[in-house]
N, C-alpha and C positions, 0 to 999 in steps of 0.2 A: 441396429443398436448404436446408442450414440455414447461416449466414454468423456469424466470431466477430466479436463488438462489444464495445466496451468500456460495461461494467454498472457498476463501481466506480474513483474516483480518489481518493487524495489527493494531493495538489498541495504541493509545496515543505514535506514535513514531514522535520526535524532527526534526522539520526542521533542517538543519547543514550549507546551503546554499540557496542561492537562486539567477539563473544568466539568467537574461534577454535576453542577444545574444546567444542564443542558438535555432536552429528548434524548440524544445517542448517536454518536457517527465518530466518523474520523476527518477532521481536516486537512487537507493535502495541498499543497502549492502547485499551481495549473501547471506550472510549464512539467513537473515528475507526471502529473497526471495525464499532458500530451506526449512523452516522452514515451511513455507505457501505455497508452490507449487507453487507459484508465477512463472510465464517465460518471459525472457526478450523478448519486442515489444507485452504482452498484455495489455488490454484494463483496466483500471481500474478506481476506483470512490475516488473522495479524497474528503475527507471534513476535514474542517480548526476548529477545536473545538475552537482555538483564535479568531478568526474573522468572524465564521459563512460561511467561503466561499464554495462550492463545485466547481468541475471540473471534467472531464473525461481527461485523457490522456493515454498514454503509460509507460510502465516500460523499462528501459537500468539498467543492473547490474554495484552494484559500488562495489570496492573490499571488500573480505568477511572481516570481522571481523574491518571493517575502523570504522563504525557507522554512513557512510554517508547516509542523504537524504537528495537529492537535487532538489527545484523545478526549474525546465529550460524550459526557452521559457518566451511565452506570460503569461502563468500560473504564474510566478514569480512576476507579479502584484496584485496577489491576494493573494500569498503568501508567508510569508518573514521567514528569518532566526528568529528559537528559538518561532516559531507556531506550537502548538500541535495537531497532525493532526491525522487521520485515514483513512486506505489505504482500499479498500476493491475490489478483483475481484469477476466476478459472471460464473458462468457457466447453461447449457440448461441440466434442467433433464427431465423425466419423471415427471405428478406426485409419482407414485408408488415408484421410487427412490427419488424423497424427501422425504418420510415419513421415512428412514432409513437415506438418508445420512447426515454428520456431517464437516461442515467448517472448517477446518485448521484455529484457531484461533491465533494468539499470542498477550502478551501485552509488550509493548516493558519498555525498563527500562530508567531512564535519558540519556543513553549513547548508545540508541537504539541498546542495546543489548536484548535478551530474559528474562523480568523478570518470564512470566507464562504462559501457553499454554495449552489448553484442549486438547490435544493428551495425555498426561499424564494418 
């Protein structure tokens, strides 16, 4: 039996945009996204600490060190520019391998940069 766990977070990172004609995804700034393991076109869990919303979509990389996230598409109705959000993927373990392994956490800073990260 394999069990989902959460393998990636960002933590409290700042909407920067949010553009309705767009297919659907979330854009992320590479360096949160190497930080977190994160890969562009995974599946991921967003929840809206502003307005309580949740959503599954996709991640596309936005250039590294910009500080963009951007919600695009239909998602863009539930969430708007300057919403403090939380990005979170999951991955299939084992049990046996969850009892050791440890999420790539990070908490992002006003300018969703790196302020703190349990890889440390």
């Amino acid at each position: 039996m394999l069990i989902k766990t959460l393998k990636s977070k960002i933590h409290r990172a700042t909407v920067t945009d949010a553009k309705v004609d767009y297919p659907g995804s979330i854009g992320i700034d590479s360096d949160l996204l190497e930080a977190t393991g994160l890969v562009p076109y995974e599946l991921v869990l967003v929840a809206d600490a502003t307005n309580g919303n949740r959503l599954e979509t996709y991640v596309v990389p936005e250039p590294a060190g910009s500080g963009k996230i951007t919600i695009l598409g239909a998602a863009a109705h539930l969430m708007k520019k300057d919403d403090i959000i939380i990005i979170m993927g999951f991955g299939l373990l084992t049990p046996e391998e969850a009892k050791t392994f440890k999420p790539k956490v990070i908490v992002a800073n006003e300018k969703n940069g790196i302020k703190k990260t349990n890889q440390n």
